[in-house]
C-alpha positions as CSV (number, residue, x, y, z in Angstrom):
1,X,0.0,0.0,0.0
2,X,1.9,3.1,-1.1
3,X,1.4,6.5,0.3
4,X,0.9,8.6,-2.3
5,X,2.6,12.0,-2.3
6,X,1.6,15.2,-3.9
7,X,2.8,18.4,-4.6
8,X,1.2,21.2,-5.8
9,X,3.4,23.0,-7.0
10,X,3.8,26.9,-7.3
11,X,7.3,28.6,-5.7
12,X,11.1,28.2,-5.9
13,X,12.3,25.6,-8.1
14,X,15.1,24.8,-5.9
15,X,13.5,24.2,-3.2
16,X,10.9,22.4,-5.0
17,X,14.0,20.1,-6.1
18,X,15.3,19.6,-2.6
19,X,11.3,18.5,-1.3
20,X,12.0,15.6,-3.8
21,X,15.4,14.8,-3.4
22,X,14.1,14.1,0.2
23,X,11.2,11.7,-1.0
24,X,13.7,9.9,-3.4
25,X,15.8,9.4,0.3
26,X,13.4,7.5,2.3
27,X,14.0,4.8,4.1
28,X,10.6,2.4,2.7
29,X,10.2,2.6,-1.1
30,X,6.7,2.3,-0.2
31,X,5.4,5.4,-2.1
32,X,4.5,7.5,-5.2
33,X,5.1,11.0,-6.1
34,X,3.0,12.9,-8.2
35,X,4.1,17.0,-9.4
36,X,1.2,19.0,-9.6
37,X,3.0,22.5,-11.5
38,X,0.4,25.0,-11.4
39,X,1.9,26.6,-14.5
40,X,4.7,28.4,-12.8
41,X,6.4,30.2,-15.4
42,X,10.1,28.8,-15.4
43,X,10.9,25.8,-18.3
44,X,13.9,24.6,-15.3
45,X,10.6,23.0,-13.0
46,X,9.9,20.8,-16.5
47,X,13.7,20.2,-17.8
48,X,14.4,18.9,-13.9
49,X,12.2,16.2,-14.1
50,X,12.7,15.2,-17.8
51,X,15.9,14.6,-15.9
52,X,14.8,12.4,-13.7
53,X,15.0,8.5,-14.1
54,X,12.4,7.4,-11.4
55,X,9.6,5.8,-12.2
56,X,7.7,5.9,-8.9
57,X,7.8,9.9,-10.1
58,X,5.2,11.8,-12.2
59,X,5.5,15.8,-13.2
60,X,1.9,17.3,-14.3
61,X,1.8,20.9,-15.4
62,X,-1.4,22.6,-15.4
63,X,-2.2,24.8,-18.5
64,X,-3.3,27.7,-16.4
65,X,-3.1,28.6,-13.1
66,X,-5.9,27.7,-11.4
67,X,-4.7,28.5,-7.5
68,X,-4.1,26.7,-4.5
69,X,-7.8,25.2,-4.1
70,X,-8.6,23.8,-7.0
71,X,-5.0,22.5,-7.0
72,X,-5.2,20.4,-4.2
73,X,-8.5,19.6,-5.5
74,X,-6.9,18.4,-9.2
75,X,-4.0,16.4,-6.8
76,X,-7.0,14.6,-4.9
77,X,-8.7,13.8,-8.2
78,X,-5.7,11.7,-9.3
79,X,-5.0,10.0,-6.2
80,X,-6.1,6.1,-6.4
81,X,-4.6,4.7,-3.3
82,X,-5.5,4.6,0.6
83,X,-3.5,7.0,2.1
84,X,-2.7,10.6,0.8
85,X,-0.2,13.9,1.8
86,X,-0.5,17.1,0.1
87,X,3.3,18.2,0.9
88,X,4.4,21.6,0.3
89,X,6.8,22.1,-2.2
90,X,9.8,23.7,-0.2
91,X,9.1,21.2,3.0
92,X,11.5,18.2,3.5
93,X,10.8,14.7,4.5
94,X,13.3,13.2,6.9
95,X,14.5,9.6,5.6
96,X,12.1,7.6,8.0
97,X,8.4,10.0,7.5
98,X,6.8,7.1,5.1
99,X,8.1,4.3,7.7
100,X,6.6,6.5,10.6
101,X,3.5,7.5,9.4
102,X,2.4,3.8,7.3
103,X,3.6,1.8,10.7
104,X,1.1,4.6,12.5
105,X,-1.7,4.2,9.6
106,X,-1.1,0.3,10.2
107,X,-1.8,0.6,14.2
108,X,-4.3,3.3,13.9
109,X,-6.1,2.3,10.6
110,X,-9.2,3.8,11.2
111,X,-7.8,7.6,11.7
112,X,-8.9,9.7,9.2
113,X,-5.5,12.2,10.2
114,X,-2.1,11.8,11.2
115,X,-0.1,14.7,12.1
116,X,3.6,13.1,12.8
117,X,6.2,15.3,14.8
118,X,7.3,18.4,13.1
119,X,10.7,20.1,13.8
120,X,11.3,23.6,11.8
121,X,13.6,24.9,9.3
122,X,14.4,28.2,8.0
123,X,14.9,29.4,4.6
124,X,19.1,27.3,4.7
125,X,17.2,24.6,6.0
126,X,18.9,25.1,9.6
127,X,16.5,23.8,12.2
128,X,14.7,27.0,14.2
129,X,12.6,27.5,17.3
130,X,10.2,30.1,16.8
131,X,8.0,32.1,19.2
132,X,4.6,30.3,17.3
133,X,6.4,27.0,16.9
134,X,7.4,26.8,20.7
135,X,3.2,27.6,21.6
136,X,2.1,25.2,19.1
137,X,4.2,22.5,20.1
138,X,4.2,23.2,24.2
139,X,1.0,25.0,25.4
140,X,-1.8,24.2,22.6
141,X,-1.6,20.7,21.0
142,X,-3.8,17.9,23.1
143,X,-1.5,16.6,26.2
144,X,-0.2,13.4,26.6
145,X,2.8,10.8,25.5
146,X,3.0,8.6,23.3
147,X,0.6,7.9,20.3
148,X,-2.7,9.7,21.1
149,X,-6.1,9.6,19.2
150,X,-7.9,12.7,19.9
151,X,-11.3,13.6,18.3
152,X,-14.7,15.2,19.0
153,X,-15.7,18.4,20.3
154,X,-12.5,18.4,22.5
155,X,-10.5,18.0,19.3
156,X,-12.3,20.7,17.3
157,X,-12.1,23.3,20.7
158,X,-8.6,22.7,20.7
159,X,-7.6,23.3,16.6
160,X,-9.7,26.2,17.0
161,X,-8.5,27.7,19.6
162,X,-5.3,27.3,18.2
163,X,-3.9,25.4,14.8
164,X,-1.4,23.5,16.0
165,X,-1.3,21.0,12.8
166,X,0.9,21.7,10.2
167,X,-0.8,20.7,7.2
168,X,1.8,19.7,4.6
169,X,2.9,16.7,7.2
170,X,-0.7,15.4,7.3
171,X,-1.6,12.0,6.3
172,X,-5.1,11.4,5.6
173,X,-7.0,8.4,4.5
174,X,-8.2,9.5,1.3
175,X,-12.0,8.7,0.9
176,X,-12.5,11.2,3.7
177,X,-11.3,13.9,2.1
178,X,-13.0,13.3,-1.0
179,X,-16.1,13.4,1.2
180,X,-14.9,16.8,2.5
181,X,-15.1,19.1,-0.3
182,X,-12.0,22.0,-0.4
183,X,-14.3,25.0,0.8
184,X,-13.8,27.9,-1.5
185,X,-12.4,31.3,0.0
186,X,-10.3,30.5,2.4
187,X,-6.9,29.5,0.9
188,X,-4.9,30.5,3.4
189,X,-7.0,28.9,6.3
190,X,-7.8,26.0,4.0
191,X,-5.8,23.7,6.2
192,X,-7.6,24.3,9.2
193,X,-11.0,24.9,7.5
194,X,-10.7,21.0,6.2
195,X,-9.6,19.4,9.3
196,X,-12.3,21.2,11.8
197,X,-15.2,19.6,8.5
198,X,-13.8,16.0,9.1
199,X,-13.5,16.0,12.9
200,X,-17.0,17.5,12.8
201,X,-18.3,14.4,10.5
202,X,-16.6,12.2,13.5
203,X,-13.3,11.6,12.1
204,X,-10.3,11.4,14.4
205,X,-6.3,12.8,14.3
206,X,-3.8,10.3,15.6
207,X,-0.9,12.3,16.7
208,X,2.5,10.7,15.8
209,X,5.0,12.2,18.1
210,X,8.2,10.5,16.6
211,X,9.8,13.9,14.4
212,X,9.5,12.4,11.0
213,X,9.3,16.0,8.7
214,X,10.9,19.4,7.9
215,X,8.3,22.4,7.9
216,X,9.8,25.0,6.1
217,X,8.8,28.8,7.7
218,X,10.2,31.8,5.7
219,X,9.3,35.3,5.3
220,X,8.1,34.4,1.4
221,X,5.6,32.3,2.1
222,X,2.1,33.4,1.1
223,X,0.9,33.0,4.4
224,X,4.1,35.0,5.7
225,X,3.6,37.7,2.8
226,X,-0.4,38.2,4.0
227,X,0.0,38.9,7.2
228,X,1.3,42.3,7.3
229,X,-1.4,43.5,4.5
230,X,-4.1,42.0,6.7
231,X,-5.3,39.5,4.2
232,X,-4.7,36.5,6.5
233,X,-6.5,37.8,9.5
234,X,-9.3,39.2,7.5
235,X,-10.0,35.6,5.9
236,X,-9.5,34.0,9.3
237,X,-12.2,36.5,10.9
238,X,-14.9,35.1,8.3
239,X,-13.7,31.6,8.8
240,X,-14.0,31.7,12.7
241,X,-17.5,33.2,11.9
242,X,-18.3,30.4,9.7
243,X,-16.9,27.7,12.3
244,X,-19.4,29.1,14.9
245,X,-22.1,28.6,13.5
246,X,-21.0,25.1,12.2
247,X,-20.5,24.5,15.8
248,X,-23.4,25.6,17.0
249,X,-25.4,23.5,14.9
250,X,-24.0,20.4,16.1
251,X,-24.3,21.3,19.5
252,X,-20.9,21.5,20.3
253,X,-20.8,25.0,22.5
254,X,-17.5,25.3,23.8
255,X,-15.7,24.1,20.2
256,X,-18.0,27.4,19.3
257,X,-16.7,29.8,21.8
258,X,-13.5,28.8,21.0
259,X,-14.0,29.8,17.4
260,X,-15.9,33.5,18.1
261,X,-12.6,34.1,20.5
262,X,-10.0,32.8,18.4
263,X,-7.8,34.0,21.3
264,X,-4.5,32.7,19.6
265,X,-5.2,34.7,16.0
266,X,-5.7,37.5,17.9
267,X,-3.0,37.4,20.2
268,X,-0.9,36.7,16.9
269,X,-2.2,40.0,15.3
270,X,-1.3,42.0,18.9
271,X,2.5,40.5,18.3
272,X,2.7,41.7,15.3
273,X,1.5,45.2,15.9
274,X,5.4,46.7,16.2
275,X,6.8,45.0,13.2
276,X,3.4,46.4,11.3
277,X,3.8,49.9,12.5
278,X,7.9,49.9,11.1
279,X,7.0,48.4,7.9
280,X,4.0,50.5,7.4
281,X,3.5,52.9,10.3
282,X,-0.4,53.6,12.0
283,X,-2.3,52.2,9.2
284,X,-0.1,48.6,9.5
285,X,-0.1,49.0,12.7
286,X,-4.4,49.8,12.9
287,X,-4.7,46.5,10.8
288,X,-3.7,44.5,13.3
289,X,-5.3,45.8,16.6
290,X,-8.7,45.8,14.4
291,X,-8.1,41.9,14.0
292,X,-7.2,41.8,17.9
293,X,-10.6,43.4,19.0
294,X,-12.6,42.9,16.2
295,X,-15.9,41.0,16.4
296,X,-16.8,38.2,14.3
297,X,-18.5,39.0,11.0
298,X,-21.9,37.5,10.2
299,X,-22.1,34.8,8.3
């Protein structure tokens, strides 16, 4: 049973080429790899795989650029197999992620998630500590040792309070998320947007803790590049909104507060308010105390 690997593709070819130099590395041959280029306009992403003699490897180009959405959905659309990872084109599996996360599949096979441990790497790929990274990883993810299956209302309180998954590490069994559509406007939340609709249809995420993968944070990253402009906090506003509600229907109250507080987004927008006021001065620096004390939207 492979685990089938996609990238949609749209960023540096060079880091692009280092994500699959560290796929080609792994430890289990147990796997696939499937390029999805959304028409990123350099002939080197196409001439680097031409290059390539690995048959386990396929390179897709897209005609046009169709975004991030409906990229992930076109790599869902081709996937055949059990188990499925949308990885991020400049991220880095370490040799052993496919052993980790199939022998973790194999003892958990009805999860419908698996987040595997995550160390971080900067734009050299040294490994980093970072102020969101140490929160995430210490003070907001589920507590326990060990392999942990977490799911429920407690699960979906806890993601939205704070997103403590990082989605191109994932693993998810694949007929669940092609029964949880991609929801349209909300590409930089998407991650988040799509785990809270499975846990909320009674799936469950099996945390892995063994540090298996290589999340790449840098300052061009389009979430990275949104934040200063406000773009990222004003689609999260209109997601939390959204997530309210959802939660509210199913009854699920404190999952619901969670989401109208957001308390981590906003205490993320309130760090950011000095670096926002010397790139931009007040208005930069307005942007993100409105997201701080802002009240949810209506839906």
């Amino acid at each position: 049973m492979p685990l089938e690997i996609f990238v949609p593709f749209w960023g540096d070819p060079r880091m692009l080429q280092e994500t699959v130099r560290s796929v080609q590395l792994q430890t289990s041959a147990d796997w696939t790899l499937t390029v999805v280029d959304d028409a990123y306009p350099d002939p080197s992403v196409a001439a680097f795989f031409e290059g390539l003699d690995d048959p386990r490897i396929t390179y897709l180009r897209n005609e046009t650029n169709v975004g991030i959405t409906d990229n992930y959905r076109r790599c869902l659309h081709l996937g055949t197999g059990e188990l499925v990872v949308l990885l991020g084109c400049d991220d880095v599996l370490l040799p052993h992620y496919v052993e980790v996360v199939l022998d973790a599949h194999h003892a958990y096979p009805d999860a419908a998630v698996i987040q595997p441990g995550v160390q971080v790497i900067d734009e050299r790929g040294r490994v980093v500590s970072t102020l969101a990274d140490g929160v995430k990883q210490r003070l907001t993810m589920p507590r326990g040792s060990g392999r942990r299956l977490v799911g429920g209302e407690s699960l979906a309180a806890s993601l939205l309070r704070a997103d403590w998954m990082y989605w191109p590490s994932l693993v998810f069994r694949r007929e669940v998320l092609v029964r949880t559509p991609f929801r349209d406007g909300f590409p930089l939340i998407q991650d988040l947007a799509v785990v809270v609709d499975v846990v909320a249809a009674g799936g469950t995420l099996l945390i892995e803790p063994e540090v298996c993968f290589s999340y790449r944070r840098h300052t061009a990253s389009a979430s990275s590049a949104s934040l200063l402009n406000g773009a990222r906090f004003a689609g999260e506003r209109a997601y939390f909104a959204l997530a309210a509600e959802q939660m509210t229907a199913l009854g699920w109250h404190r999952a619901a507060r969670a989401a109208r507080h957001h308390l981590t987004s906003r205490a993320h927008a309130l760090s950011l308010v000095p670096v926002a006021f010397k790139a931009s001065g007040r208005v930069g620096a307005t942007t993100m105390l409105r997201h701080a004390v802002a009240r949810l939207p209506q839906v």
